[in-house]
N, C-alpha and C positions, 0 to 999 in steps of 0.2 A: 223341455230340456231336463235333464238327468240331475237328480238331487247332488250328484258327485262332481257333475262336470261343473254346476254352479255354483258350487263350493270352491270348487279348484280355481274360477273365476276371481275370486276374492282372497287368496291366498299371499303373502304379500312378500316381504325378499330376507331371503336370510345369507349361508356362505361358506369359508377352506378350512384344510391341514397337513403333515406328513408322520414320519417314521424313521426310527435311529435305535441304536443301543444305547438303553437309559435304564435311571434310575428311577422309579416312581415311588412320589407318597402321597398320602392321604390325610381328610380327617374333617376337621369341622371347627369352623371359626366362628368366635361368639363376643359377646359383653361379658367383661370382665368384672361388671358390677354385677350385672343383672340377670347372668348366662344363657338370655337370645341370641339365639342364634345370628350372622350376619349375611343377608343374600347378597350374591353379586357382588364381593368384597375381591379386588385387587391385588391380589396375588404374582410378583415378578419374580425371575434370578436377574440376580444386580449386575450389570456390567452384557447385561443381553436386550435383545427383542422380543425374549422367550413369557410366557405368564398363561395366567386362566382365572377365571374367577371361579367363585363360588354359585352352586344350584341356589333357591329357594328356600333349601333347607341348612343353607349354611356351609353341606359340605362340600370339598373339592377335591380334585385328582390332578397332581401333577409331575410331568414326564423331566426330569434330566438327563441333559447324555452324559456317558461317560466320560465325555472330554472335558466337561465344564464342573467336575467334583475335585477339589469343595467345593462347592457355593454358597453364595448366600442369598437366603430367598426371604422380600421383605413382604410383607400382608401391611395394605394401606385401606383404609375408607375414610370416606369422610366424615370429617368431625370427632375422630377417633384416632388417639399415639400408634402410628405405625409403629410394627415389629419386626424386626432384622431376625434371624438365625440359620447359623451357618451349618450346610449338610455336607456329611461325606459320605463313601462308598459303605461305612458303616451304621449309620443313622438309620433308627426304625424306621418302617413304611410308616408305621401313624403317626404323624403329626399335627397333631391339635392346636390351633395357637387363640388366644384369648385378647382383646384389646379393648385399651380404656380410654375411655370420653377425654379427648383432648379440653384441655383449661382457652376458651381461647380468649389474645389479647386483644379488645377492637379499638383499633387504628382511632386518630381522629380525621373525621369531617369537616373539610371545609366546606360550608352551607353557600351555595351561588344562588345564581336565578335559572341555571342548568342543575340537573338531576346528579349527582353524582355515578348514578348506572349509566348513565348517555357518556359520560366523559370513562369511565373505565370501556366500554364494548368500544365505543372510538379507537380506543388504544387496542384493542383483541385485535381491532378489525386491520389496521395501522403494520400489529406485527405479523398478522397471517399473511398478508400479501409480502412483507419481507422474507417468511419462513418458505412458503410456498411458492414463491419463483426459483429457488434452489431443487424443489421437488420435485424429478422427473417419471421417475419408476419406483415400484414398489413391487414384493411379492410376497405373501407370508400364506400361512396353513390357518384353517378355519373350521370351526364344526359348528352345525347348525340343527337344532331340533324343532318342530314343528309339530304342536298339538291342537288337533281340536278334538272339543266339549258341546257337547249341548246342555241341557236344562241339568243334567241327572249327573251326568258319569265323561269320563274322556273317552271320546269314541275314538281316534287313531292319534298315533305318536309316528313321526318320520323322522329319522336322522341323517343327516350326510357329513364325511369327513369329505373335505377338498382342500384346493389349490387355487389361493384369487390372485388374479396379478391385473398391476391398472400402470395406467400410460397416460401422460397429460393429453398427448394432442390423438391418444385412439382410442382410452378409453377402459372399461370392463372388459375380463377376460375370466372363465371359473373354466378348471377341468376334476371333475367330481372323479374322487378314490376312492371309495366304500358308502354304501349304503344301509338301514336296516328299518323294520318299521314293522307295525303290530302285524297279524296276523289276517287281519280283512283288509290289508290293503297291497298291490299287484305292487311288483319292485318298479316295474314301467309307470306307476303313480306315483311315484316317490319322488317329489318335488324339493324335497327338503333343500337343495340345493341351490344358490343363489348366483345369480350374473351379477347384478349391483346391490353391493353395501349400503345402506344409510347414511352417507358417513355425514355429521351434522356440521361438519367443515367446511364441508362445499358452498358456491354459493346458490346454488339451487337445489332444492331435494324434488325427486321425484313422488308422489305417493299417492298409489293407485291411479294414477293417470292425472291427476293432477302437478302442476310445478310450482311448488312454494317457495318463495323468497327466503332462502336461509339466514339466520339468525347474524352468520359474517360478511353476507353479501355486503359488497361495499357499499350501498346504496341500502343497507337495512336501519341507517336512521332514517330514512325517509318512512318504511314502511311499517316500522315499531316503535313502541315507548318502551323503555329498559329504567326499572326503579332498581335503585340499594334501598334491599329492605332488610338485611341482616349480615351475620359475618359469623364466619365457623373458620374451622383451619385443616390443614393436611401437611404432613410431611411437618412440623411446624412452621409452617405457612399461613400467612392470612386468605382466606378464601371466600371471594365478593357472592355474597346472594340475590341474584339482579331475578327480579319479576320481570317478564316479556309479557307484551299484551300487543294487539293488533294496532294499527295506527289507521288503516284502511278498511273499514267493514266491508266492503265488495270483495275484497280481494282473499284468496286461499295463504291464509298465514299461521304461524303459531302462538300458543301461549303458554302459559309455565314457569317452570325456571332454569335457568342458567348459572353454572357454578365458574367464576371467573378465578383463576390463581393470579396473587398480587405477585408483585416486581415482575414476572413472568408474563404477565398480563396472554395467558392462556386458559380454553375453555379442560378443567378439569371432569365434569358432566353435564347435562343436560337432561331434564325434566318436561317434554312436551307434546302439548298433544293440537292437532289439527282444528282452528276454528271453527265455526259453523258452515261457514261456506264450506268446508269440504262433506259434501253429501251428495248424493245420488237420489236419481229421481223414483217414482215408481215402479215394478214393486217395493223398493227396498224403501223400508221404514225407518231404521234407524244404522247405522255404519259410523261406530264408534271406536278409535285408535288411542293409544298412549304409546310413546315413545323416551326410550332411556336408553343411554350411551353414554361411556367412559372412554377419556383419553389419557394418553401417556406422551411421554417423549424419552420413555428409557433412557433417561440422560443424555440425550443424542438432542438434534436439532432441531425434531419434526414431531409436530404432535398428532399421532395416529392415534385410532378408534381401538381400543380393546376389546370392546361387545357391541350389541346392539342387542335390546330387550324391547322387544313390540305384544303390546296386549289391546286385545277387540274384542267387539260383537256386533254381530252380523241382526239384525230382524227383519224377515222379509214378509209380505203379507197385502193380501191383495181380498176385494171379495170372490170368498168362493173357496179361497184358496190361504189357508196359513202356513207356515214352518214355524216348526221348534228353534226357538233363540242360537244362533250359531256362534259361538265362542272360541276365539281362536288366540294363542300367546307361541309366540318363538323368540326362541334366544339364540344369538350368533357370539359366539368367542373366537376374536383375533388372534394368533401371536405368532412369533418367529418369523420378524418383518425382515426383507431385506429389502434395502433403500437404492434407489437410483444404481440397477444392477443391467442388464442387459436381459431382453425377454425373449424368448423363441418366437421368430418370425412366423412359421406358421401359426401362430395364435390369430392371428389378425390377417391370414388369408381369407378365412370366411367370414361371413357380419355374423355368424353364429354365437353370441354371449357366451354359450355353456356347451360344454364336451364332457365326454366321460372317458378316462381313463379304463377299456376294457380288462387290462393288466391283471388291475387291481380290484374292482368292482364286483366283479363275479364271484367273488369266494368271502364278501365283506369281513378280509381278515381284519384291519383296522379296528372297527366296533368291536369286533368281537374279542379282539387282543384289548379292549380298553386304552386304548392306547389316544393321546389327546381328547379325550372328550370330556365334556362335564357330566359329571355324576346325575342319573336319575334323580328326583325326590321318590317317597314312598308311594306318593298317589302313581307315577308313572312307571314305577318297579310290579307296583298291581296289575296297573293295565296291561303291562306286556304279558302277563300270565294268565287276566280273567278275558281279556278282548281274544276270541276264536275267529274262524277267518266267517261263520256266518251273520257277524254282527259288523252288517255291510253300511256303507255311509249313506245309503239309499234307505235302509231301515230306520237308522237313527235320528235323520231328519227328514222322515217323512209327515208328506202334509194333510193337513188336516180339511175339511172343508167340501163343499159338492165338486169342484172342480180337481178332485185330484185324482179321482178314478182316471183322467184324462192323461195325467202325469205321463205315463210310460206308457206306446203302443208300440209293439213290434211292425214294422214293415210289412209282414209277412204274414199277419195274424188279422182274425178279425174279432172286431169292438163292438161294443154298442149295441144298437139293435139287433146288425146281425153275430152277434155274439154267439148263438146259439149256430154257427157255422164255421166254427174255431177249428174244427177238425178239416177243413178245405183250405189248401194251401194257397196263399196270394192274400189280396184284401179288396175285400167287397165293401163298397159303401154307395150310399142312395145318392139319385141326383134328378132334382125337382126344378120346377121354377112355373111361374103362373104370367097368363099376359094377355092381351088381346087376340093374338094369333094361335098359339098355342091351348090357350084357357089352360086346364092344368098338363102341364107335362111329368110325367112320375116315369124314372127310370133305374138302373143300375149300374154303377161302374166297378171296373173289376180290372185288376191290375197284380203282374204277379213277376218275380225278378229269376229268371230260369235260373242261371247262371251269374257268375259277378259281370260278366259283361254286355248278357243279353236279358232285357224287359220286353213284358208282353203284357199290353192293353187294350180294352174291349169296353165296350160301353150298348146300351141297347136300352128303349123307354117309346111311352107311347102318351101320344097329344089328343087330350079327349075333344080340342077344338075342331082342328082339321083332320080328325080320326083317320092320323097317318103312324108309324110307329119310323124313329131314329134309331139309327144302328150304326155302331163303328166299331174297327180296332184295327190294331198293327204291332209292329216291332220297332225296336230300339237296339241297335249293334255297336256296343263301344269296340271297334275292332283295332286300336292304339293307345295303349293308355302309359304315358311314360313322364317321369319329370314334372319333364318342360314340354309337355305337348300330348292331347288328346283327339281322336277320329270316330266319327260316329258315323253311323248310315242308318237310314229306316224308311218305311214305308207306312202308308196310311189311308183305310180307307172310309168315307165318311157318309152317310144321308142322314140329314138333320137339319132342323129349324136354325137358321145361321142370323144373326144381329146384323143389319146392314151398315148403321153407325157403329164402325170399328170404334172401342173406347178400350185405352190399356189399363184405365184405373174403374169402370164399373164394369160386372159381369152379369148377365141376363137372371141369372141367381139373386142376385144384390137389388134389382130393380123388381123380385115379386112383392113386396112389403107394400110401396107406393103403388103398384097396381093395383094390390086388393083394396089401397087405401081411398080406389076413387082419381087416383092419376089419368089425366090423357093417353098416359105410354110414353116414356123417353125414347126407345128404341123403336127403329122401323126393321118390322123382316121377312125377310123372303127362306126359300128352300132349296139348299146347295144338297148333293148327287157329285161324289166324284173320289177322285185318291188323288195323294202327295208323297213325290218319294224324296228325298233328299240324305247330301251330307254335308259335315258339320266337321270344322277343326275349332282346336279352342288349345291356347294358351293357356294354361291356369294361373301361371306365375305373373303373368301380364295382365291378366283377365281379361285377355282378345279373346274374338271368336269371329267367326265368319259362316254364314251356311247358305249353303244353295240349294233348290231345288227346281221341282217340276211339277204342273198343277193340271192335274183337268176336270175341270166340274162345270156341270150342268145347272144352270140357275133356272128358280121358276117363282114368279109371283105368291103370295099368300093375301088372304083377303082377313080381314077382321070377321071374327070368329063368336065373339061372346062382347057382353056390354054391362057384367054383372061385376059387383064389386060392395064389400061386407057394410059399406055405410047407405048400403038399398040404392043408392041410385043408377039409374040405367041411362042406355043412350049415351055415357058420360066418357067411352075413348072417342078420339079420334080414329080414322079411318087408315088401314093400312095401305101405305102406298104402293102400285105397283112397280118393280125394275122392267128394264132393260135386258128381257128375258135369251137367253141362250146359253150356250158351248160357252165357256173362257179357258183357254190352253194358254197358260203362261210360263216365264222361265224368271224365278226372283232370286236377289242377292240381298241377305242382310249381314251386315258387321256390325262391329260395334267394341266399346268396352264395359266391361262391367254389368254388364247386361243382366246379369242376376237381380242388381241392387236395382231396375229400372222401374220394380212394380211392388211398392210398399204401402199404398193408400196416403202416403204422406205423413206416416209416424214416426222415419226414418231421415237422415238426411240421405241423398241422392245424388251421387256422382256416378253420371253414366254418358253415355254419345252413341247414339243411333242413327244406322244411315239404312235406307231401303231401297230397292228397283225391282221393279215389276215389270216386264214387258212380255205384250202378249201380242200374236203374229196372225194371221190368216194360215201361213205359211207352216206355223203348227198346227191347223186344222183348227183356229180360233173362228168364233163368228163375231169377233170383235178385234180392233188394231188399236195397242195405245199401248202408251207408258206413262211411269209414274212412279214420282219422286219424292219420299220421305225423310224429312228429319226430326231428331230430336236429342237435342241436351237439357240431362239435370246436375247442376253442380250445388254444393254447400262449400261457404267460404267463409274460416272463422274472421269474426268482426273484433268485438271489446273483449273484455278481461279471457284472454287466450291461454293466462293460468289455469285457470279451471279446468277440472273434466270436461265439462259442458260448455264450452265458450259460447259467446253471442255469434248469431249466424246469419249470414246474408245466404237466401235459396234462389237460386235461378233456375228456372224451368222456360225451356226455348221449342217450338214445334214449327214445323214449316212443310208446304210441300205443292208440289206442281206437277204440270203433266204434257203430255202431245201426242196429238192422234184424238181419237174418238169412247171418250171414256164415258163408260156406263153408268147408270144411275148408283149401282152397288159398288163403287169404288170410289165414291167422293172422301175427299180428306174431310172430318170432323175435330170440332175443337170442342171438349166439357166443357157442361156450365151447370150447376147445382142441379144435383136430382133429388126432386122434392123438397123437404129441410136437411140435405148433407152436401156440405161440399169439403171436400178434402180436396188439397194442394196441389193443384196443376189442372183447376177448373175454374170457370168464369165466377164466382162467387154470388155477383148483382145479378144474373141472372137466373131463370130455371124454367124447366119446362123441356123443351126439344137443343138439342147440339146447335151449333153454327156448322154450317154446311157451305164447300166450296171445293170445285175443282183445282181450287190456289188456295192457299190458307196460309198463315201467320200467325205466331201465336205467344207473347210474353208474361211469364206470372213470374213475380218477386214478392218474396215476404221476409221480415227481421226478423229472428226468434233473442227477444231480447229477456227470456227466461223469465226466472222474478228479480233481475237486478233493479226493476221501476221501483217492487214492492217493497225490497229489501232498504234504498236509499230511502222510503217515507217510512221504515219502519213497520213496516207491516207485516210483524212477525208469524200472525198464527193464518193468511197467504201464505208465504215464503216454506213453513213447516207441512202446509200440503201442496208444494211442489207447483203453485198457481202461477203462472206468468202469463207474459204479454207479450201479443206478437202483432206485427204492422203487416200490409200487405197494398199489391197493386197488381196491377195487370193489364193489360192491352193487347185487341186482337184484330183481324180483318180476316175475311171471307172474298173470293170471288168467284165468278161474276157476281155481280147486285142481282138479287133475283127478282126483287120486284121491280126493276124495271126491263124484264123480258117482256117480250108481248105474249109466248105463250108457257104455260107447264112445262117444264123437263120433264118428258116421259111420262105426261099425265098426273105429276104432283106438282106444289113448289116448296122446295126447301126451305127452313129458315138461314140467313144471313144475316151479318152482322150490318150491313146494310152502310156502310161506311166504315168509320173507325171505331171501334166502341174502346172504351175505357173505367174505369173502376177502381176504388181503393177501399181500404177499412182497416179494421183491427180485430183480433182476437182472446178472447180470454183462454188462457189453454192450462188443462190440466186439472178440469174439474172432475171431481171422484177421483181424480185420477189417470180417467181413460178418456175424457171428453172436452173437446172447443167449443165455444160460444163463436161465432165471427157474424160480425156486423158489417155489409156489406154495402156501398155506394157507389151508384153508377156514374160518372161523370158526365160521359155526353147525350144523356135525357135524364130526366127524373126518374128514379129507382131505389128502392132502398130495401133490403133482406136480411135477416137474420136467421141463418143456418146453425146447423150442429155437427159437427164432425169427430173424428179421431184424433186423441190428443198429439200433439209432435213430442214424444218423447226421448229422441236423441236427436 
């Protein structure tokens, strides 16, 4: 993945604005004792929706029309005498205003056996739902900047002015009016623009893929403690300083503070930032947030967001592979709300969150007139002038480590070892594997994309066992490519050493380790001779597909070939079994959805549905008659805490399949079972050694990925901080026929079966280093018991 695109990944929500004949001033607001500056300082006209705050640096810009001169525009913060003064058509552009530390009076407390923060948020929580049944529509103008930084310097600044509009029962709606942004970054990257606000009212916040129980939910005495721990004032106002802390350590909450206005009993700001539970697994190390927001009720009824102020850092890092520390802050400034107005229907034709405004967008007059936005600081007046467009985000957060030469490879280019064949267009890379049949096989594939709709691949290599040499290639024709619907056609032609135990989760690749390690041999194989031509429709939006084709190949037995293997012992495979040697001429149909997601090694979760038919004829010039029927489902279904990013998951993996007519030794259904010490998800785990074999099969694997929430409820913090969890697991399968109770060989072998019902359960430790499972496996119906290593389940 692209340093840029996985930046963009973690970028988080910012928002609107418009344009009028106005009058603008300026300037910079401070302590009147002290002359600090004040950031993010509360800047309204009295008697409007209209306002802005203050940058960083104190200073601010802002727009009046000419309809609303005089005015009067009052600068509040808290803990500090707001200031009133009135502008007119003649008043300078700079305006400066200075305010001093409010005296404040504190109230007295009456001391219960309830907290006095529980009994004021009670009351927030009391009057939001009376404020907020009146509140139907909203629209107002918004500007939003988004910077990131790494270690040293600010590598991009992106700005957006828009238009948010939200609707109770439909939601977010943003259509962006100008854009602008440093020099290394494409206008088409310009995110700066938000579909949903923050807004810390709600009673659920979304954040990065998490759902956190908001501070107003009506149920957030349940899942927080609320202290008075202080008292300051606004507007001269008493104003409650309630500490939030989690009440639920499982669960994705906040902590911080909360700024309560008395008799008003409304949130004035918010101070918070996302508990521990809100984290990501590995790579990412560390994903740290702070959040700040102010609200108003422009003396109106409704108390809306004025900004939203989000500050991070990103650390990602893996062996092999580091990134420079990612740093990221955006500010959003609300204003000129309109309330429960009427919205344009087409907003909410499409489920599309965000639109752009072509109008206005293309000539980013908006920023450039300065018109609603908040002022630069100095650090970001810099960057627009020293960031050029070759100080790329790919530069600036590039990684460190042996692993990152890997980072970026073109399609089209070649890497590695054949690096020194960069100038031949396509990509060539090796393709090995070692076995009983084969002994070593060493070969090339070569792969090259003519056109955007035509691919051309080739493969050729040669087996020092049965001193035969494999050779393929063919085409790929997307000859549809639209929407909502793509067509493909291709052809294929192939002679190669073929795996007779079909397996979707190990490749004859994956199994040279354990063979040079002294294995018997998982795979049995024979030598397929032939071409496949087929086509293929696919939905993308649906993630259907369907593809048919046509098969003729020629099968011929291979015999066991070599006996050698690095730990000296010899004699040590077993024997390769022969097929069921001839012609197969068949006509198959697979569908399915999601088919993409169906082959992850189990690091992923897996929703997919796969269906197969095979039927081969005489009648096509087959020397064999039979059909045969495959299935299979993988689903993930969230279980416990469904807040989180990561919820608890129940995985279901389902295979089945059958047959009729006279089916060959090379077409039996197989069910995984541990090869060697690995088993990953959607194999027998208790067992290992050879597949279960059967012309019928069935086949159940379930596991829980109950994360580190075991770890986390016993405390076990420095688990939980490397991402260590715990997962349960079962499975159950059957094979038929029984093969040991035939009286003769199939075909001159016999397969293994599962010889009745087999079943098995265990548990896994997962997410060791990071990239690895422990799974401890038991068989139930005979004695058995294993202890494998596989790939960690990381999502």
């Amino acid at each position: 993945m692209e340093a840029k695109q996985f930046l963009l990944l973690f970028l988080l929500l910012p928002i609107s604005v418009t344009i009028k004949a106005q009058h603008t001033i300026s300037g910079t607001v401070s302590d009147a004792k002290t002359g600090e500056t004040l950031p993010s300082t509360n800047i309204l006209i009295e008697g409007t929706y209209k306002g802005t705050i203050t940058n960083t640096d104190g200073n601010y810009s802002l727009s009046i029309p000419d309809s609303l001169l005089p005015a009067t525009v009052i600068v509040r913060y808290l803990g500090y005498q707001s200031v009133r003064r009135k502008i007119t058509s003649q008043s300078k552009k700079q305006q400066d205003f200075t305010l001093k530390p409010a005296i404040t009076n504190m109230q007295e407390i009456v001391v219960t056996d309830e907290d006095p923060g529980i009994r004021i948020m009670r009351e927030v929580i009391k009057r939001k739902k009376q404020w907020r049944r009146k509140l139907n529509t909203y629209e107002a103008d918004a500007y939003t900047r988004q910077k990131i930084s790494n270690d040293t310097s600010i590598v991009s600044i992106t700005e957006s002015v828009s238009e948010v509009f939200w609707d109770k029962e439909q939601g977010h709606r943003e259509v962006l009016k100008s854009k602008r942004q440093t020099a290394n970054i494409e206008a088409a990257d310009n995110f700066a623009g938000v579909s949903y606000l923050p807004n810390f009212y709600d009673d659920n916040i979304k954040i990065s893929g998490f759902k956190l129980v908001g501070v107003t939910h009506p149920d957030a005495l349940n899942y927080y403690n609320f202290e008075l721990i202080d008292q300051t004032s606004l507007d001269n106002q008493t104003v409650f300083e309630i500490k939030v802390t989690p009440k639920r350590k499982l669960q994705p909450l906040f902590k911080g503070m909360v700024y309560v206005i008395d008799k008003e009993y409304a949130l004035a700001e918010v101070d918070l930032t996302p508990n521990d539970v809100v984290s990501f697994p590995f790579p990412v190390k560390s994903f740290n947030l702070a959040y700040e927001q102010q609200f108003n009720n422009f003396g109106k009824d409704f108390w809306l967001p004025v900004d939203v102020r989000i500050g991070g850092k990103i650390k990602i890092s893996m062996v092999g592979l580091d990134f420079p520390l990612i740093q990221f802050n955006q500010l959003s400034r609300i204003t000129n709300y309109k309330v429960n107005t009427s919205l344009p229907d087409s907003l909410y034709k499409k489920e599309d969150l965000f639109s752009v405004d072509s109008t206005t967008v293309s000539s980013d007059s908006l920023i450039y007139k300065q018109v609603d936005t908040v002022p630069l600081s100095a650090e970001e007046e810099e960057a627009y002038v020293t960031v050029d467009s070759t100080a790329t985000l790919e530069e600036a957060f590039k990684p460190t480590g042996f692993l990152a030469q890997f980072m970026e490879e073109d399609e089209n280019s070649n890497t590695g070892p054949f690096s020194f064949l960069g100038e031949v267009p396509g990509n060539i890379s090796p393709d090995a594997r070692y076995n009983r049949v084969d002994e070593l096989f060493a070969g090339l594939k070569y792969n090259i994309k003519l056109t955007d709709r035509l691919r051309l691949d080739a493969k050729g290599g040669y087996s020092t066992g049965y001193k035969k040499w494999s050779y393929g290639g063919g085409l790929n024709l997307n000859w549809l490519q639209k929407e909502k619907v793509s067509a493909f056609v291709g052809a294929h032609y192939n002679a190669e050493t073929t795996p007779r135990n079909k397996s979707r989760i190990y490749s004859p690749f994956y199994s040279s380790i354990p063979n040079l390690m002294g294995y018997k041999g998982y795979f049995d194989y024979f030598r397929s001779e032939g071409f496949r031509i087929f086509s293929s429709l696919k939905l993308p939006k649906d993630n259907l597909s369907i593809t048919a084709g046509f098969n003729s190949k020629k099968h011929h037995s291979l015999i066991t070939t070599t006996a050698y293997d690095i730990t000296g012992r010899s004699d040590n495979y077993r024997a390769n079994p022969p097929i069921n040697e001839g012609r197969i001429q068949s006509i198959d149909i697979t569908a399915g959805y999601n088919l993409d997601n169906a082959y992850n090694f189990g690091t992923t979760a897996q929703n997919f549905i796969l269906f197969q038919i095979e039927h081969a004829s005489d009648s096509f010039g087959s020397d064999f008659n039979f059909s045969r029927y495959n299935t299979q489902m993988g689903w993930s279904f969230p279980t416990f805490y469904q807040r989180r990013f990561m919820p608890n998951t129940l995985d279901i993996n389902i295979q089945a399949g059958t047959y009729s007519g006279n089916l060959p030794t090379q077409k039996l259904g197989a069910i995984d079972v541990a090869l060697s010490n690995t088993s990953p998800f959607g194999v027998m785990r208790a067992s290992r050694g050879r597949p279960f074999e059967g012309k019928q099969y069935l086949a159940l694997n379930i596991e829980h990925n109950f994360r580190t929430i075991p770890f986390e409820a016993l405390g076990l913090r420095p688990l939980v901080e490397r991402n260590i969890g715990l997962i349960a697991f079962g499975g159950v399968a059957r094979t038929w026929p029984e093969w040991n109770s035939l009286k003769s060989p199939l075909a001159g072998f016999q397969p293994q079966g599962t010889e009745g019902t087999y079943w098995e359960a265990g548990a896994s430790i997962n997410g060791l280093f990071g990239v690895f499972r422990v799974d401890f496996a038991a068989r139930l119906d005979e004695p058995a018991f294993l202890v494998n290593i596989g790939v960690a389940r990381i999502f």
